[in-house]
C-alpha positions in Angstrom: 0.0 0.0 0.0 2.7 2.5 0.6 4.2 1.4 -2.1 1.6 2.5 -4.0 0.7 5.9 -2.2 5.1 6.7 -3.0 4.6 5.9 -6.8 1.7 8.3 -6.6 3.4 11.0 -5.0 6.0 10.6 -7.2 3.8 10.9 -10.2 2.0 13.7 -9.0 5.7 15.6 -7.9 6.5 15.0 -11.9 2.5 16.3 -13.4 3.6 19.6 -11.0 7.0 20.0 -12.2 6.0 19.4 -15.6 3.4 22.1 -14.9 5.1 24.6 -13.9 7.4 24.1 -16.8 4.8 24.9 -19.2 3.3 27.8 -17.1 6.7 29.2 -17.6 6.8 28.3 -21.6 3.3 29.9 -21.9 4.8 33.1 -19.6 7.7 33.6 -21.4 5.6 33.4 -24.9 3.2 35.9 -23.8 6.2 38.4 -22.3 7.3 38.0 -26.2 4.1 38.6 -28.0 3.9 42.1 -25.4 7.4 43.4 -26.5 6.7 42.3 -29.7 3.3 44.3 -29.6 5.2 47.4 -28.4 7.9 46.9 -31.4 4.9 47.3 -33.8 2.6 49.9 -32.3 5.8 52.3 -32.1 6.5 51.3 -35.6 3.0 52.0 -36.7 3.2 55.4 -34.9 6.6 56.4 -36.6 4.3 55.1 -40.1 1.5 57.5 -38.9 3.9 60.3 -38.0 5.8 60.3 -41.4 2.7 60.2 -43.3 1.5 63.1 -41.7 4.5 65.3 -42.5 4.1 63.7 -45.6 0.6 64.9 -46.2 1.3 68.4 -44.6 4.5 69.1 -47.0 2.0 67.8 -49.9 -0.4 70.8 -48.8 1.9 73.5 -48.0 3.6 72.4 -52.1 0.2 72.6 -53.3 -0.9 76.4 -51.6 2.2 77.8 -52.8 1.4 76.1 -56.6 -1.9 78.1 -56.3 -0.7 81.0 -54.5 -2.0 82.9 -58.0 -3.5 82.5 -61.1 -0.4 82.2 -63.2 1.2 80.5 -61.2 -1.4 77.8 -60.5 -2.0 77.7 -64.6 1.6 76.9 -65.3 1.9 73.9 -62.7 -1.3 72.1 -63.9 -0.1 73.1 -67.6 2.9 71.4 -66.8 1.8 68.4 -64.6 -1.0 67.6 -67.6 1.8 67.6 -70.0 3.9 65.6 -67.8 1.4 63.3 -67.2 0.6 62.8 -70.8 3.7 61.9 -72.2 5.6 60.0 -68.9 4.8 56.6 -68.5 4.3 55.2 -72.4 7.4 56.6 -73.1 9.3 55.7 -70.0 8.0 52.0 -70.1 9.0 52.3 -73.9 12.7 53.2 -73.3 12.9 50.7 -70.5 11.7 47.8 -73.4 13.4 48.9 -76.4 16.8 50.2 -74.3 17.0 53.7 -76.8 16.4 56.9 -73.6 16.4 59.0 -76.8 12.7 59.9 -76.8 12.9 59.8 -73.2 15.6 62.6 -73.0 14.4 64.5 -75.9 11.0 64.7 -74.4 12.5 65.4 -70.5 14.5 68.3 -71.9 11.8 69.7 -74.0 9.7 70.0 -70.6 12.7 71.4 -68.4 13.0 74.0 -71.7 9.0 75.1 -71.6 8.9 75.1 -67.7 11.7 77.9 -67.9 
């Protein structure tokens, strides 16, 4: 009978043990998933802030663009032209290899926006 009552002891010496081992493991996993939680939320606020100076330099470019008339025609002149031309002729250099029409059409605009 004692013999019996020892094995159990023993057995039920090993399930604690055993348990405490994993409370430990499932401790030290959540302690990880925290810091790894306060890695991203201060990367998501450094995201956040650049956008935001982003967005405010965007505005401030923009008021000054349309500060006056002329000015404000010439930009959207120039940004419709730009926007015309760009990318079929960019992805067209970038194909056949000649920058040619590319150039010629990049120093034609720096020429009309003086």
């Amino acid at each position: 009978m004692s013999d019996i009552v020892t094995r159990l002891l023993l057995k039920t010496n090993d399930f604690d043990a055993n348990l405490n081992k994993s409370k430990k493991n499932v401790n030290g996993f959540q302690s990880d998933i925290s810091k790894m939680s306060r890695r991203c939320s201060i990367g998501s606020y450094e995201v956040r802030r650049g956008s935001g100076i982003a967005v405010t330099a965007s505005e401030g470019f923009n008021k000054v663009m349309n500060s006056s008339q002329t000015l404000g025609d010439e930009y959207a002149r120039t940004m419709d032209g730009l926007k015309r031309w760009r990318r079929p002729i960019f992805f067209y250099s970038i194909g056949s290899g000649d920058w040619t029409p590319f150039m010629n059409r990049l120093t034609e605009t720096i020429r009309l926006a003086r």
